[in-house]
C-alpha positions in Angstrom: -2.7 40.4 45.0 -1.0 37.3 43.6 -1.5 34.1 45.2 1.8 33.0 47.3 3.0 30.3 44.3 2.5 32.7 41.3 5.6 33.5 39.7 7.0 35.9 37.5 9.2 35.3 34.3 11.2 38.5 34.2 14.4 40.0 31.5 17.2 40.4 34.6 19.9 43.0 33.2 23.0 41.8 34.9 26.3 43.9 35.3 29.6 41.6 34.4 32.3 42.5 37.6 35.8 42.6 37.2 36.5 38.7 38.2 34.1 38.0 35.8 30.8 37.5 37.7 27.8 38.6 36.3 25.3 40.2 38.8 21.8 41.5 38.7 22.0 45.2 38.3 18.1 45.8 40.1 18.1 44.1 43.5 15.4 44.1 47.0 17.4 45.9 49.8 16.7 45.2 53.5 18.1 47.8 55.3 14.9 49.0 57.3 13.5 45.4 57.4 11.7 44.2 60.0 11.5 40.8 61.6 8.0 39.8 60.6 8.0 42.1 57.4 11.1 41.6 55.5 10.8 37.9 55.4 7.6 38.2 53.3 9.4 41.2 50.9 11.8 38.7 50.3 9.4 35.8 49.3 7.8 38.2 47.2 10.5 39.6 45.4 12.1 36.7 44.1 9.0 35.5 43.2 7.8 38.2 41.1 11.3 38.1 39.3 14.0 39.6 41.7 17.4 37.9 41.1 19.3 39.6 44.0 19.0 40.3 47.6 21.2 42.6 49.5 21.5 41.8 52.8 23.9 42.2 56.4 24.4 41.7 59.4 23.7 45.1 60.8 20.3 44.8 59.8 19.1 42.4 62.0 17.0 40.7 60.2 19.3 37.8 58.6 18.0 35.1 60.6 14.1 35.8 59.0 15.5 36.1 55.5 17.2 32.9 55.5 14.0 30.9 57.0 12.2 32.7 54.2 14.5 31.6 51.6 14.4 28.1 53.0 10.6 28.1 53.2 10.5 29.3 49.6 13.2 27.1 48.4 9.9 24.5 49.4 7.8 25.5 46.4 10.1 24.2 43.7 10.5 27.6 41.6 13.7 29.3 43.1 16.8 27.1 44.4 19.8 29.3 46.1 21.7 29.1 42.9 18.9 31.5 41.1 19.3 34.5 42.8 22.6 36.8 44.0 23.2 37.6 47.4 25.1 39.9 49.7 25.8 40.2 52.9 28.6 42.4 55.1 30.9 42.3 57.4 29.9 44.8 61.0 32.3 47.5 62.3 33.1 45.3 65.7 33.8 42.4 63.5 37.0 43.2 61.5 39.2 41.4 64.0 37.3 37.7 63.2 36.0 38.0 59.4 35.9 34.7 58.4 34.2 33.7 61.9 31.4 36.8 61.1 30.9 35.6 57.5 30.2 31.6 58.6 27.7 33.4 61.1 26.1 35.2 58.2 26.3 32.2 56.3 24.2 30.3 58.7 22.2 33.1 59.7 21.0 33.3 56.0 21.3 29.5 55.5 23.7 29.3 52.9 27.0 27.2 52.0 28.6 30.4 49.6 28.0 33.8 49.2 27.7 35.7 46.2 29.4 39.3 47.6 30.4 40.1 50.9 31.4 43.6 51.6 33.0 45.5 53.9 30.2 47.3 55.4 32.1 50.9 56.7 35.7 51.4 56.6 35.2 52.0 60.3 36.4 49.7 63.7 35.2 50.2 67.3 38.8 51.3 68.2 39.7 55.0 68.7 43.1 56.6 68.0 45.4 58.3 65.3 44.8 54.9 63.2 41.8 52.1 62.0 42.4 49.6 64.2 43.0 46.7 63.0 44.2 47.9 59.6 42.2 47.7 56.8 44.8 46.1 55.1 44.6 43.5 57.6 40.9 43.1 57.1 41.4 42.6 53.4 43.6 40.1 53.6 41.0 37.9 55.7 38.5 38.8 52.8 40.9 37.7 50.1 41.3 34.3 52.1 37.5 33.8 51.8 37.6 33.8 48.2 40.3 31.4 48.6 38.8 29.1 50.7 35.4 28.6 48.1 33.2 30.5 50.8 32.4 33.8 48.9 32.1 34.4 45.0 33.5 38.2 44.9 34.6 40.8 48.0 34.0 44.4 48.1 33.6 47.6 50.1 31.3 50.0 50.9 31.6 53.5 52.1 34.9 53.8 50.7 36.4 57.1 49.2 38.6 57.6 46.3 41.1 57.9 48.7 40.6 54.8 50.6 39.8 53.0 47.4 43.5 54.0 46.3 44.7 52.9 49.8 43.0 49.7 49.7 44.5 48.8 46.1 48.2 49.7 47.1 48.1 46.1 48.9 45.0 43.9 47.5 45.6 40.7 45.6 42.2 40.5 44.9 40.4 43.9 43.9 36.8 44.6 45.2 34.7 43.7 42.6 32.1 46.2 44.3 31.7 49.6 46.2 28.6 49.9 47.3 27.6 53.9 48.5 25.3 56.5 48.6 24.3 57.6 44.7 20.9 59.3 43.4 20.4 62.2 41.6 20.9 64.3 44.4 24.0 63.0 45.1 25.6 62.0 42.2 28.7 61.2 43.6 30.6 61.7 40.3 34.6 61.9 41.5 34.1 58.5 43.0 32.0 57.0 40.2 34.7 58.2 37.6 37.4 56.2 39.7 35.5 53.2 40.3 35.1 53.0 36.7 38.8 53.8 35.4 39.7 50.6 38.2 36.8 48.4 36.9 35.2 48.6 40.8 31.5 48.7 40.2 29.2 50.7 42.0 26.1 49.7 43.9 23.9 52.9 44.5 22.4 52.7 47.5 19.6 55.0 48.8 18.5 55.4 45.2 15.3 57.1 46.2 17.1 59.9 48.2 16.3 58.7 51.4 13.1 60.4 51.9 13.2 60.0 55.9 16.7 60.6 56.4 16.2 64.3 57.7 14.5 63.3 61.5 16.6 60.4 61.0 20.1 62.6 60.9 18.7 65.0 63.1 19.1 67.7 61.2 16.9 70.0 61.3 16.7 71.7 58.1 13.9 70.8 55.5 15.4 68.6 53.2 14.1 68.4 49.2 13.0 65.3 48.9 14.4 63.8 45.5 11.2 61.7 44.9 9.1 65.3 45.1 11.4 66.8 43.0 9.3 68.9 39.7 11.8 67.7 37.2 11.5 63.8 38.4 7.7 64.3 39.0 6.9 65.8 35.3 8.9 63.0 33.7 7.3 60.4 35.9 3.7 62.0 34.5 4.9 61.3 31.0 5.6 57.7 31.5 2.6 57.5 33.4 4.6 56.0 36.3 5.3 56.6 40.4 8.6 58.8 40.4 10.3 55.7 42.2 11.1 53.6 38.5 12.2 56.6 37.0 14.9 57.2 39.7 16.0 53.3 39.2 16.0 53.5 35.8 18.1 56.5 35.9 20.5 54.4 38.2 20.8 52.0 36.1 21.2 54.2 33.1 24.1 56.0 35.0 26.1 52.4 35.2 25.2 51.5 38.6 23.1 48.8 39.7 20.7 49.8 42.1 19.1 48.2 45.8 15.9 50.1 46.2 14.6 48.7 49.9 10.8 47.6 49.2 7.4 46.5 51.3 4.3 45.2 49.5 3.7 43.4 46.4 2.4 47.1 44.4 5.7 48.6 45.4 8.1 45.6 44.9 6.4 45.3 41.0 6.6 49.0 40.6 10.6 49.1 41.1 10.5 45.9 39.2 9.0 48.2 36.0 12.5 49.9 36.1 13.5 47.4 34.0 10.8 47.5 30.9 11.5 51.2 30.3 14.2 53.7 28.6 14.6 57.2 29.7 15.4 59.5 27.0 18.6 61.3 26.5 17.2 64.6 27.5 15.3 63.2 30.1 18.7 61.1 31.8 20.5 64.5 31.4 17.4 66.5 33.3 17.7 64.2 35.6 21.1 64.4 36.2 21.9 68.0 36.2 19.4 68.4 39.5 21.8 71.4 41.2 20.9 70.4 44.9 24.0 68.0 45.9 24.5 66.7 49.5 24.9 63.5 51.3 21.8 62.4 52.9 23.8 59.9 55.3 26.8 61.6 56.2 28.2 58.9 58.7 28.9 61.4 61.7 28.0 58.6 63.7 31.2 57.4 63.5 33.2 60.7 64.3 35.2 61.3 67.6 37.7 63.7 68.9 40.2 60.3 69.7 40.0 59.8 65.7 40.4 58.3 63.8 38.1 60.1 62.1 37.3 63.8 64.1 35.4 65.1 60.8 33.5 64.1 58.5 35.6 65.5 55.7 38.2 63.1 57.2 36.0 60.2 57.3 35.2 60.8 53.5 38.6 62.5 52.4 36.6 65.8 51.4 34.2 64.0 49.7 31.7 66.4 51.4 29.3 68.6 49.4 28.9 72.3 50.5 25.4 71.8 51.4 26.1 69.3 54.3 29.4 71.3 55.1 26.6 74.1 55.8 24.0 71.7 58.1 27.0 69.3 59.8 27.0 70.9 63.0 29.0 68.1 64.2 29.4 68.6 68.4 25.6 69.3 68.2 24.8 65.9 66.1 23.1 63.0 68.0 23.8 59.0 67.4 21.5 58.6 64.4 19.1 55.6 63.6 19.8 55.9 60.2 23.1 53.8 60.1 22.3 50.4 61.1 23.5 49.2 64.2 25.6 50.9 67.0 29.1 51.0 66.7 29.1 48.3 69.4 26.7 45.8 67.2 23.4 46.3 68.9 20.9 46.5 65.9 
């Protein structure tokens, strides 16, 4: 194990966004984090060679991050201007965004932000209509960019269709969508849009999610992706864990890529991602895996008052067959697996 002031020299591949900011494509997620845990991932990361942190508020865990990032700030080898990060606006907080991103902001004890997204295109309000309007939200976003306090603005689980909405009326566009996108969901009609509007995606959950079956309820035995015998064989033939050859893939598919990680051995081994190439054939195996279904389907945020009642309206039939097949959505419990209650409790 490294001492706590070793650092790491490491080749960042960055991503150029539409408003011309350039952004680490491999980045340390902290959804999952906890307070006592994620502080230390952090500190670790960035000083094994992480450039970018994806964080928000939902998490919980803001406040640890940015008395990490002050504490390591302290050594000399990292200043705040080193390193990308993101944070995102909660459901309840649409109403008050630039009051929720200075909260973030302090919470994470910074004066700018990198990227600060729109977590779900969801509000605590029920009824026929979001409540307030996204258009209303994203005109507070676009006065943050304005105003010097964040870099770039984006979304995240946002459909075509709501992506087309959203542009109808934005003077800035999101420089970033940030969803669900591994190998066994590929998420290809949304990643072909993104693209034709210059809207980069962030996969997240690029591992597949391994514990999102007890976490959704479901019952049914879920593959897991990092099991998978196509993954697994071309894993043995780099000689590495299966987890850098689903990054690398990520990246190789044009995304960049937030893998959430806990120990030094497993925030180096995503690190790896970036020293190796897969083949042709081996991208294409990869990417042809038949299963497709979204591990987090969101049916947290479905009720009968609207304004989503479904989760095909929540997604605007962005919803694979397979889940179609296990959403059993009267019989689906509040799940952990979204961060947060609807309310805000974390």
């Amino acid at each position: 194990m490294s001492s706590k002031n070793e650092y790491t020299t490491v080749k960042n591949t960055y991503v150029t966004l539409n408003n011309g900011e350039k952004m680490p494509v491999l980045g340390l997620g902290t959804w999952k984090g906890k307070p006592g845990e994620v502080e230390a991932s952090v500190q670790t990361a960035l000083r094994v060679g992480y450039r970018h942190i994806d964080c928000a508020k939902a998490y919980g865990n803001q406040t640890g991050i940015g008395q990490a990032l002050q504490d390591l700030y302290k050594e000399g080898k990292v200043s705040r201007k080193d390193f990308w990060l993101t944070t995102k606006l909660w459901n309840t907080d649409h109403g008050e965004v630039r009051k929720n991103c200075l909260e973030s902001m302090k919470e994470l004890q910074t004066d700018y932000l990198d990227l600060y997204l729109v977590h779900w295109p969801v509000t605590p309000q029920k009824g026929p209509e979001l409540t307030p309007s996204m258009k209303e939200t994203w005109q507070q976003m676009e006065k943050l960019v304005e105003e010097g306090l964040v870099k770039s603005i984006g979304i995240s689980n946002f459909s075509v269709k709501k992506v087309e909405d959203l542009l109808q009326y934005a003077k800035i566009a999101p420089a970033v969508n940030q969803v669900e996108l591994h190998p066994y969901f590929r998420n290809e009609k949304l990643h072909k849009y993104c693209d034709s509007k210059k809207i980069h995606l962030t996969a997240y959950s690029p591992l597949g999610t391994p514990d999102s079956a007890a976490q959704q309820n479901r019952s049914d035995q879920t593959p897991h992706l990092m099991s998978d015998p196509v993954v697994k064989k071309i894993a043995d033939k780099h000689a590495k864990h299966t987890a850098p050859i689903l990054i690398r893939w990520a990246i190789q598919n044009g995304t960049s890529v937030i893998p959430k990680a806990t120990g030094v051995s497993h925030i180096q081994g995503n690190l790896d991602a970036l020293n190796f190439e897969l083949t042709p054939e081996e991208f294409q195996a990869i990417g042809s895996l038949k299963l497709q279904m979204r591990m987090l389907v969101g049916a947290e945020w479905l009720d009968p008052a609207g304004p989503y009642k479904t989760a095909e309206e929540l997604w605007d039939g962005e919803v694979p067959e397979e889940n179609m097949r296990l959403l059993k959505e009267k019989e689906v419990k509040p799940s952990s697996d979204t961060p947060g209650s609807i309310n805000g409790k974390a």
